[in-house]
PyMOL Python script that loads the backbone (N, CA, C, O; Angstrom):
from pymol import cmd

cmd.read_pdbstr("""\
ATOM      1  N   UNK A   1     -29.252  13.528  73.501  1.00  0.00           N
ATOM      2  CA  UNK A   1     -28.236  12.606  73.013  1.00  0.00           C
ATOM      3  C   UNK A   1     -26.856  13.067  73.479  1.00  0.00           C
ATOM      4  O   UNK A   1     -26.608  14.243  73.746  1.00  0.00           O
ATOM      5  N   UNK A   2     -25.997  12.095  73.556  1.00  0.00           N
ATOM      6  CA  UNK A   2     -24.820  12.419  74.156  1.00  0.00           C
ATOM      7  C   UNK A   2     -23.506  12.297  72.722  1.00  0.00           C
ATOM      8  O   UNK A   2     -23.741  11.938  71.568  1.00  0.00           O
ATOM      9  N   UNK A   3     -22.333  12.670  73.229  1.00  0.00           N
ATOM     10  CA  UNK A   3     -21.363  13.054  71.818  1.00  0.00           C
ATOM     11  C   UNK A   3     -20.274  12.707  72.541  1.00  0.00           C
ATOM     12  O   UNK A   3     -19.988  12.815  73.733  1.00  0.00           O
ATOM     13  N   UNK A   4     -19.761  12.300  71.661  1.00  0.00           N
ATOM     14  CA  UNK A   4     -18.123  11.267  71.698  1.00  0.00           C
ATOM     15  C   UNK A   4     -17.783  11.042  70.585  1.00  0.00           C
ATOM     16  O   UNK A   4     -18.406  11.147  69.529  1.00  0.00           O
ATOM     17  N   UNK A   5     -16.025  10.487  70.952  1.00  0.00           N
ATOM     18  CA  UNK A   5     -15.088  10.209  69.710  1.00  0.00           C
ATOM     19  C   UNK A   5     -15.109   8.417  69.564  1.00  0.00           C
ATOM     20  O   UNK A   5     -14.805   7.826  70.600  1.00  0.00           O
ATOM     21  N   UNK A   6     -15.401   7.678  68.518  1.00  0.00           N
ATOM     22  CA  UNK A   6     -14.977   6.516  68.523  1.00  0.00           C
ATOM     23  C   UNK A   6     -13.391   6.299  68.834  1.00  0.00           C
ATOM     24  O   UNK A   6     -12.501   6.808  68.152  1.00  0.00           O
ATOM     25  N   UNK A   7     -13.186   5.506  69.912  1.00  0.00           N
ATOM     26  CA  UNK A   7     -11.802   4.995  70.256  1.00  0.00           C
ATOM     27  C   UNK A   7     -11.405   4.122  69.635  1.00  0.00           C
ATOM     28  O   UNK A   7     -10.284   4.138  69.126  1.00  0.00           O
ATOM     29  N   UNK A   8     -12.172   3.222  69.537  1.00  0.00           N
ATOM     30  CA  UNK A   8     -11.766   1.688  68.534  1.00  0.00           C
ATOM     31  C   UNK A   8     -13.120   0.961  68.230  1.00  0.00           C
ATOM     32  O   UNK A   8     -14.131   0.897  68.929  1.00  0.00           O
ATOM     33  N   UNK A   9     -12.853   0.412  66.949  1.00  0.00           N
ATOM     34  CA  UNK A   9     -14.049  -0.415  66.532  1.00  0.00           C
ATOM     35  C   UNK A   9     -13.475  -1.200  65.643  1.00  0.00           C
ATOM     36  O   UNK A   9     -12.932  -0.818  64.607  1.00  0.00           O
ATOM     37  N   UNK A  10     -13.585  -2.355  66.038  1.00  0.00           N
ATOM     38  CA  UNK A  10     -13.966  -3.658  65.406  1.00  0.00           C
ATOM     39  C   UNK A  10     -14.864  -4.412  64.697  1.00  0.00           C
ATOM     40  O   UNK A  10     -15.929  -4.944  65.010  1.00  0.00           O
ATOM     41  N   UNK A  11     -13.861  -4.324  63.087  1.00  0.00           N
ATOM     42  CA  UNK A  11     -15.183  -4.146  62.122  1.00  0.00           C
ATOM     43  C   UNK A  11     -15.690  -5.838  62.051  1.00  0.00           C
ATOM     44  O   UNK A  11     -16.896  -6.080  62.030  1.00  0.00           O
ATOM     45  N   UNK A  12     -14.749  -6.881  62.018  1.00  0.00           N
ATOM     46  CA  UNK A  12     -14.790  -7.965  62.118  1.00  0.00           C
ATOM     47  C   UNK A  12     -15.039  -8.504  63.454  1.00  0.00           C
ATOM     48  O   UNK A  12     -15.164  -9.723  63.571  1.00  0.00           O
ATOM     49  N   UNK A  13     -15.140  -7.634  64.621  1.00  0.00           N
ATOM     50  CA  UNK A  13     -15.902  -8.143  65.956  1.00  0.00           C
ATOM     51  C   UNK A  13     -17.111  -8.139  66.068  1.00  0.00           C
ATOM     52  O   UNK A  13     -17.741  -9.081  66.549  1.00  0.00           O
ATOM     53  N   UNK A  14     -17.742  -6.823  65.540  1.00  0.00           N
ATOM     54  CA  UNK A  14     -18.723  -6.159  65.512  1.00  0.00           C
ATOM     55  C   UNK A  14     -18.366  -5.261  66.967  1.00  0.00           C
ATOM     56  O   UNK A  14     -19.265  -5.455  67.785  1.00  0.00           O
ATOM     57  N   UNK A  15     -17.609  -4.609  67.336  1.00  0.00           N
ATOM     58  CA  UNK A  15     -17.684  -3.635  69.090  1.00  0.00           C
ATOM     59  C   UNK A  15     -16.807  -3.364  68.964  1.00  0.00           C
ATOM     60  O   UNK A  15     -15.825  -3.907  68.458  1.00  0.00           O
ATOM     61  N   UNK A  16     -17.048  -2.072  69.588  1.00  0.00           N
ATOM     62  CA  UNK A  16     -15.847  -1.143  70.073  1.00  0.00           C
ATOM     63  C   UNK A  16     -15.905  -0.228  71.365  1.00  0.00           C
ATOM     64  O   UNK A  16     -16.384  -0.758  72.367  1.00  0.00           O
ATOM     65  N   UNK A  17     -15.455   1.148  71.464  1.00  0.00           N
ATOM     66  CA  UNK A  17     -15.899   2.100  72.658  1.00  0.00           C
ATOM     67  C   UNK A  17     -15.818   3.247  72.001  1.00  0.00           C
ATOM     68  O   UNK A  17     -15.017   3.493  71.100  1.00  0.00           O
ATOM     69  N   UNK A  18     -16.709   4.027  72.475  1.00  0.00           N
ATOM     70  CA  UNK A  18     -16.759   5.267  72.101  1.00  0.00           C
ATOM     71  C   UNK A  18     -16.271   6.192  73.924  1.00  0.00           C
ATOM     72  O   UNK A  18     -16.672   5.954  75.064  1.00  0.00           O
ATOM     73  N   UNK A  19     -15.174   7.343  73.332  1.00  0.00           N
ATOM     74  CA  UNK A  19     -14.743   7.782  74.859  1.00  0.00           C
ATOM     75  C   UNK A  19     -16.110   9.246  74.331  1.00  0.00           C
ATOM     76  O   UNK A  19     -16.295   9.873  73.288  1.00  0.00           O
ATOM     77  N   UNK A  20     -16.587   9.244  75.305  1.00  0.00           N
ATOM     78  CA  UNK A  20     -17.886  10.006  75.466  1.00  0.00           C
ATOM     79  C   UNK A  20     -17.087  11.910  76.463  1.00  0.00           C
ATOM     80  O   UNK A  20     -16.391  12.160  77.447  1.00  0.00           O
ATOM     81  N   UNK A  21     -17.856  12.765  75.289  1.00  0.00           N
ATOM     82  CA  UNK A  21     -16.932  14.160  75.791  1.00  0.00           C
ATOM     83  C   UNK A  21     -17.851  14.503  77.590  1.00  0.00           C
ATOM     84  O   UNK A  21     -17.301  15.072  78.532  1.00  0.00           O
ATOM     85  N   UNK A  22     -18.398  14.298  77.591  1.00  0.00           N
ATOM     86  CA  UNK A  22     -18.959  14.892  79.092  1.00  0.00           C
ATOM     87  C   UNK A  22     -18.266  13.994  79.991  1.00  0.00           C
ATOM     88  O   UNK A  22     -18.570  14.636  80.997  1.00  0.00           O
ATOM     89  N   UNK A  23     -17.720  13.226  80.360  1.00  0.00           N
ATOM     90  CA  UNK A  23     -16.795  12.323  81.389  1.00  0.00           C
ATOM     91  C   UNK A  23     -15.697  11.329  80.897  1.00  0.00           C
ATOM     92  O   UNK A  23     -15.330  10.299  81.463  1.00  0.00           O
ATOM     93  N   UNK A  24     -15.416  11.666  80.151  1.00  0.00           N
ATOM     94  CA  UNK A  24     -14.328  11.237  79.002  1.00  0.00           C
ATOM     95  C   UNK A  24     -14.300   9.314  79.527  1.00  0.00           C
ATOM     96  O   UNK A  24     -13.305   8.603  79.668  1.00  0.00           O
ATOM     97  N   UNK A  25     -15.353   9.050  79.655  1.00  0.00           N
ATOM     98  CA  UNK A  25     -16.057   7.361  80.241  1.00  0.00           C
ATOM     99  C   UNK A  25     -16.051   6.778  78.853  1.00  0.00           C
ATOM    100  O   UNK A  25     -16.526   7.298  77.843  1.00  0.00           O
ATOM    101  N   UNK A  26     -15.287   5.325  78.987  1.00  0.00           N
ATOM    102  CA  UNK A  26     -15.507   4.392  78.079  1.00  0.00           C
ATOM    103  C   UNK A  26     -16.830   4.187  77.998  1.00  0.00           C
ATOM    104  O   UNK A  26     -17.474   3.923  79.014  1.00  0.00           O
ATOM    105  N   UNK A  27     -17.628   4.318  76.318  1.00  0.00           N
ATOM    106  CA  UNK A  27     -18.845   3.356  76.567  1.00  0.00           C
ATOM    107  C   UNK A  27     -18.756   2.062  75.538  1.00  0.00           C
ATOM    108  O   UNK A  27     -17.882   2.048  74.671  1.00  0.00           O
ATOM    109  N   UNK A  28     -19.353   1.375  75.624  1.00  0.00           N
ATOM    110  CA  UNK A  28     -19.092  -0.149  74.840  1.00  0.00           C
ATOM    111  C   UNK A  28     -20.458  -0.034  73.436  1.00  0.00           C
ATOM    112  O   UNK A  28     -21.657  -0.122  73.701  1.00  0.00           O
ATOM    113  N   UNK A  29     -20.119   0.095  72.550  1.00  0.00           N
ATOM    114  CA  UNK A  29     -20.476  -0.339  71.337  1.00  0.00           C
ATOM    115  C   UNK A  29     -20.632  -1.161  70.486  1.00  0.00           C
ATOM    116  O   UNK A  29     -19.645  -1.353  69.775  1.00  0.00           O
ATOM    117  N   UNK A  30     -21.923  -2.003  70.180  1.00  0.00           N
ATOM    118  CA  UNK A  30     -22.361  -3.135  69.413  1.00  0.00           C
ATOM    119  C   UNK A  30     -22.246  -2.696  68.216  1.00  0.00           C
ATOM    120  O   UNK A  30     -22.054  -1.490  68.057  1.00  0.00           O
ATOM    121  N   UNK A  31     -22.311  -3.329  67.404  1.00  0.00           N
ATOM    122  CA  UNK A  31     -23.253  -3.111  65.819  1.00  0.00           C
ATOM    123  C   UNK A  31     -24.361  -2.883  65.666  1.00  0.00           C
ATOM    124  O   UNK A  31     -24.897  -2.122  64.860  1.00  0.00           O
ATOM    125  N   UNK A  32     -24.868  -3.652  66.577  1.00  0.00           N
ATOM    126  CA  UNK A  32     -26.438  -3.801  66.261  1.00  0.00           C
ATOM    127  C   UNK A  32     -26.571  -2.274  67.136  1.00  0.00           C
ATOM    128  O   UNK A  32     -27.692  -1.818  66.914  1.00  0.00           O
ATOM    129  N   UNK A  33     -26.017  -1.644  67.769  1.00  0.00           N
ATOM    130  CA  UNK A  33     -26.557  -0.031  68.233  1.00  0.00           C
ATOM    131  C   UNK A  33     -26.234   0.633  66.992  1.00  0.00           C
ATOM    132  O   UNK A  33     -26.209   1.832  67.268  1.00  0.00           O
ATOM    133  N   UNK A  34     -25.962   0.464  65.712  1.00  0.00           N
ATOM    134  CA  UNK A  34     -25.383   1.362  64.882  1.00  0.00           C
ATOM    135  C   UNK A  34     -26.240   1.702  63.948  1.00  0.00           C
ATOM    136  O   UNK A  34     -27.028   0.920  63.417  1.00  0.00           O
ATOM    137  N   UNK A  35     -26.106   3.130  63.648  1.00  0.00           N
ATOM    138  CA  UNK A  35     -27.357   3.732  62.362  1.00  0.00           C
ATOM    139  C   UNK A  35     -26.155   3.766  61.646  1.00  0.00           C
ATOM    140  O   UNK A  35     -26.138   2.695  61.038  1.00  0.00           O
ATOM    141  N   UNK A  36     -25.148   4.388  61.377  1.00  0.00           N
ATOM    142  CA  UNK A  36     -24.237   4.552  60.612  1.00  0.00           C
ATOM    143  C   UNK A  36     -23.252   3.775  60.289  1.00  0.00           C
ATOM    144  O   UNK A  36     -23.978   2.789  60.414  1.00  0.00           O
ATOM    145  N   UNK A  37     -22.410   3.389  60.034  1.00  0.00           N
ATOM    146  CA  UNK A  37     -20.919   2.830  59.840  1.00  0.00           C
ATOM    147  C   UNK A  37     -19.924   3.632  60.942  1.00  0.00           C
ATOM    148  O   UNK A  37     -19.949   4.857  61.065  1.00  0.00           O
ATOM    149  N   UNK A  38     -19.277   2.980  61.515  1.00  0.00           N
ATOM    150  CA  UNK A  38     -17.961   4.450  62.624  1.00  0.00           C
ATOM    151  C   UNK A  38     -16.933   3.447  61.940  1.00  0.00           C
ATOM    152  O   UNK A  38     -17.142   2.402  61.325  1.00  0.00           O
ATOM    153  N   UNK A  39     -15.859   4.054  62.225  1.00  0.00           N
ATOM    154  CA  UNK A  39     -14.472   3.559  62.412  1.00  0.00           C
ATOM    155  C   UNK A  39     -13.594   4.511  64.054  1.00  0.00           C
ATOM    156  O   UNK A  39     -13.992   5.304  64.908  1.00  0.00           O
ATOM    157  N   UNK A  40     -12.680   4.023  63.835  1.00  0.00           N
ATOM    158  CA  UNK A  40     -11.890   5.039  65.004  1.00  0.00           C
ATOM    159  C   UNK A  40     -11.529   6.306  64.561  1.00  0.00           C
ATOM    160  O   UNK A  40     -10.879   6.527  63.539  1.00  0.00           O
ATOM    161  N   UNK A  41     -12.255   7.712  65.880  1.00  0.00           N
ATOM    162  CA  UNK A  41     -11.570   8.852  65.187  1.00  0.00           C
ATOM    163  C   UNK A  41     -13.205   9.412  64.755  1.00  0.00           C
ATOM    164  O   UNK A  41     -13.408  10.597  65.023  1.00  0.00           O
ATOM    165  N   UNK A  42     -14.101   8.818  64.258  1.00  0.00           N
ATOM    166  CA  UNK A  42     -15.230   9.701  64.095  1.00  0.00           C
ATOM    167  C   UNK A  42     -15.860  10.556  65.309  1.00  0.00           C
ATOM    168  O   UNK A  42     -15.541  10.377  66.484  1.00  0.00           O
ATOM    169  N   UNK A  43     -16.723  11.436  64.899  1.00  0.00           N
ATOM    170  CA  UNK A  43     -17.086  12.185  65.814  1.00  0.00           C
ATOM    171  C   UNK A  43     -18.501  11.312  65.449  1.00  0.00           C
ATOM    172  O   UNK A  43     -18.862  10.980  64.320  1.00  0.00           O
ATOM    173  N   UNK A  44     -19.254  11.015  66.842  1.00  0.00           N
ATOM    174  CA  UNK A  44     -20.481  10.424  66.931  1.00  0.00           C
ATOM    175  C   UNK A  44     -21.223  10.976  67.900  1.00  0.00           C
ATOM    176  O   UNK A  44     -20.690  11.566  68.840  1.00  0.00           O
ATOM    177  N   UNK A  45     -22.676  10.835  67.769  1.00  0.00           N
ATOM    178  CA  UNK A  45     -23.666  11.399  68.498  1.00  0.00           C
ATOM    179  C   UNK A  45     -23.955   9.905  69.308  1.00  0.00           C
ATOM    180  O   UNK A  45     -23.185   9.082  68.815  1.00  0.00           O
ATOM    181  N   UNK A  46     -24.735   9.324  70.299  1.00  0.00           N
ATOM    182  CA  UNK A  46     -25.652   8.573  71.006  1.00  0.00           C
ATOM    183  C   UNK A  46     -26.225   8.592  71.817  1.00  0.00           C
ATOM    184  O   UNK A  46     -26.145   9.669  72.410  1.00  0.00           O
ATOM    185  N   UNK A  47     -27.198   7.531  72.478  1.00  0.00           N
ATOM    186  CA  UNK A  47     -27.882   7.391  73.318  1.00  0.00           C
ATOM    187  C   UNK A  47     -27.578   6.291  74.189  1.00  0.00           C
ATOM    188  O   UNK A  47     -27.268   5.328  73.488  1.00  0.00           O
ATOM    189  N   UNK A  48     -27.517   5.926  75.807  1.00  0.00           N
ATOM    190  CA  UNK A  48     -26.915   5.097  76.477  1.00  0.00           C
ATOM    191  C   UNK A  48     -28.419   4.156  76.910  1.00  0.00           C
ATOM    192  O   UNK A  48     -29.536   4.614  77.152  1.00  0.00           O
ATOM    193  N   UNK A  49     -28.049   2.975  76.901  1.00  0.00           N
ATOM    194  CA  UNK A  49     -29.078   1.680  77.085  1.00  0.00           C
ATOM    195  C   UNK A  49     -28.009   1.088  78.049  1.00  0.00           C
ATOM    196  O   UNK A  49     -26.795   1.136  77.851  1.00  0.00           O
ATOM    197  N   UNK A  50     -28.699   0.460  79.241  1.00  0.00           N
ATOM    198  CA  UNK A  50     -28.084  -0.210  80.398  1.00  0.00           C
ATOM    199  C   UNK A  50     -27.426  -1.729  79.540  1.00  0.00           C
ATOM    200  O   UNK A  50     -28.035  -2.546  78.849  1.00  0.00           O
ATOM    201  N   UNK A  51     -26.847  -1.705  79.694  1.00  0.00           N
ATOM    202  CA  UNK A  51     -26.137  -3.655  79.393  1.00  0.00           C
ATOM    203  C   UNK A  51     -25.875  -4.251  80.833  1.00  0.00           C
ATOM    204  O   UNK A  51     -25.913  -3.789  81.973  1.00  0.00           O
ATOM    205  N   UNK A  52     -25.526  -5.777  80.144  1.00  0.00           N
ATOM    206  CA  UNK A  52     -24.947  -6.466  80.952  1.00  0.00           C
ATOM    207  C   UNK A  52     -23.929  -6.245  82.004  1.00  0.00           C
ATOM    208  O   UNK A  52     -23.997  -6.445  83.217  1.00  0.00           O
ATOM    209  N   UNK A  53     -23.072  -5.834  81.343  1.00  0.00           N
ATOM    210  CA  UNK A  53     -21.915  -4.797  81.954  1.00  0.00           C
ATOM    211  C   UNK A  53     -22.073  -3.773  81.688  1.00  0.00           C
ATOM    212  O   UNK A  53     -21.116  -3.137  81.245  1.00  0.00           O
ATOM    213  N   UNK A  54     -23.188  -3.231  81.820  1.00  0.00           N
ATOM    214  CA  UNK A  54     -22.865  -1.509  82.409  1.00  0.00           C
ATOM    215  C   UNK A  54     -23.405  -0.748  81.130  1.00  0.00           C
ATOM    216  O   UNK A  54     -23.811  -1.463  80.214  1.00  0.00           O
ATOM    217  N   UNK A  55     -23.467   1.011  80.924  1.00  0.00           N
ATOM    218  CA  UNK A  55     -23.797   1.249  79.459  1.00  0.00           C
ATOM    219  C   UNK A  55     -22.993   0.730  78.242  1.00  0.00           C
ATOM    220  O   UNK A  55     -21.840   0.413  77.952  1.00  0.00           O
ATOM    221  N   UNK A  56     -24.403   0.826  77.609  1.00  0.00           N
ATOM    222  CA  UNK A  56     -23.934   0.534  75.506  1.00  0.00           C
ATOM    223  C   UNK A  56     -24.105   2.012  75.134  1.00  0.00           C
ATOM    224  O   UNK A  56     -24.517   2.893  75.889  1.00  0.00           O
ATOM    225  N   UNK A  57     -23.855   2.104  74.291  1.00  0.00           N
ATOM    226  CA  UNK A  57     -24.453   3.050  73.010  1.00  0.00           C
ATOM    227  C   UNK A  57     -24.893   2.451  71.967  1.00  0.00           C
ATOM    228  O   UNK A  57     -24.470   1.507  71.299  1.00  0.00           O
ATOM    229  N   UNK A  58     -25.983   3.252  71.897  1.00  0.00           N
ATOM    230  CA  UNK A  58     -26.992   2.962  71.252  1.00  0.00           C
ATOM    231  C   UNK A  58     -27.510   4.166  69.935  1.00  0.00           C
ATOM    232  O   UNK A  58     -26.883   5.223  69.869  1.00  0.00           O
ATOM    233  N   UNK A  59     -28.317   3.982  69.244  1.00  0.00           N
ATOM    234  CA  UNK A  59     -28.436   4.465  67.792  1.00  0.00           C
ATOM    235  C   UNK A  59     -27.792   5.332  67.719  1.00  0.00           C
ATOM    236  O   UNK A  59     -28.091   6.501  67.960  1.00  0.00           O
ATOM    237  N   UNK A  60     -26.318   4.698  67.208  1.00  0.00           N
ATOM    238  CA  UNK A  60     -24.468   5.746  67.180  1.00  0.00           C
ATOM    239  C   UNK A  60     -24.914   6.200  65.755  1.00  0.00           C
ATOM    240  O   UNK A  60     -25.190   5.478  64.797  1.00  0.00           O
ATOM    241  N   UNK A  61     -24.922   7.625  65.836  1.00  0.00           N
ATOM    242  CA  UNK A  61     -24.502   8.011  64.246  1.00  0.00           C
ATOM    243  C   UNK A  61     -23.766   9.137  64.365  1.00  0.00           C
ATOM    244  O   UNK A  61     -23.832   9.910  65.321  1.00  0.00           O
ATOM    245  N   UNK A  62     -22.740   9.304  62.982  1.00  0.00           N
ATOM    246  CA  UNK A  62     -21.670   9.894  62.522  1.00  0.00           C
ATOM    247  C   UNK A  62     -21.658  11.503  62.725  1.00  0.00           C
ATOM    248  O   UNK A  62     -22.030  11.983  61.655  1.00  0.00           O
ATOM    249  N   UNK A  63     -21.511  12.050  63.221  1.00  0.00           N
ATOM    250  CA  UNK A  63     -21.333  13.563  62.804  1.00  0.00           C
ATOM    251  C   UNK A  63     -20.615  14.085  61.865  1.00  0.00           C
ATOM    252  O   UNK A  63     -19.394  13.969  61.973  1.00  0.00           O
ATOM    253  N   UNK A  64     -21.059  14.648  60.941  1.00  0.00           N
ATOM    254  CA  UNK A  64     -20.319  15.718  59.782  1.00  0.00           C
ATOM    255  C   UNK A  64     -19.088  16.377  60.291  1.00  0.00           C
ATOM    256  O   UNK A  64     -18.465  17.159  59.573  1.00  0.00           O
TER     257      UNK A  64
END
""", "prot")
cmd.dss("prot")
cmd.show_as("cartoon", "prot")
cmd.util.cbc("prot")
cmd.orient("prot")
């Protein structure tokens, strides 16, 4: 699994990006990839699934 900071999330969009620490790369974030709740500023764990445009993250959850 890969680890990043939520950049922004949109609670009323449902998406946001998480900037990911190994290539400091935007990745794009659904809801529906979410085990947890994020806001901006959490520390999150995930996994990358190909999209339409490019990677998602996928089952995002929160780090302590």
């Amino acid at each position: 699994m890969l680890t990043g900071t939520v950049k922004f999330f949109d609670d009323t969009k449902g998406f946001g990006f998480i900037l990911a620490d190994d290539n400091q790369e935007e990745i794009f974030v659904h809801q529906t990839g979410l085990i947890h709740e994020i806001q901006e500023g959490d520390r999150v764990q995930f996994n990358l699934k190909t999209g339409k445009k490019g990677p998602n993250a996928v089952d995002v959850t929160r780090l302590q």
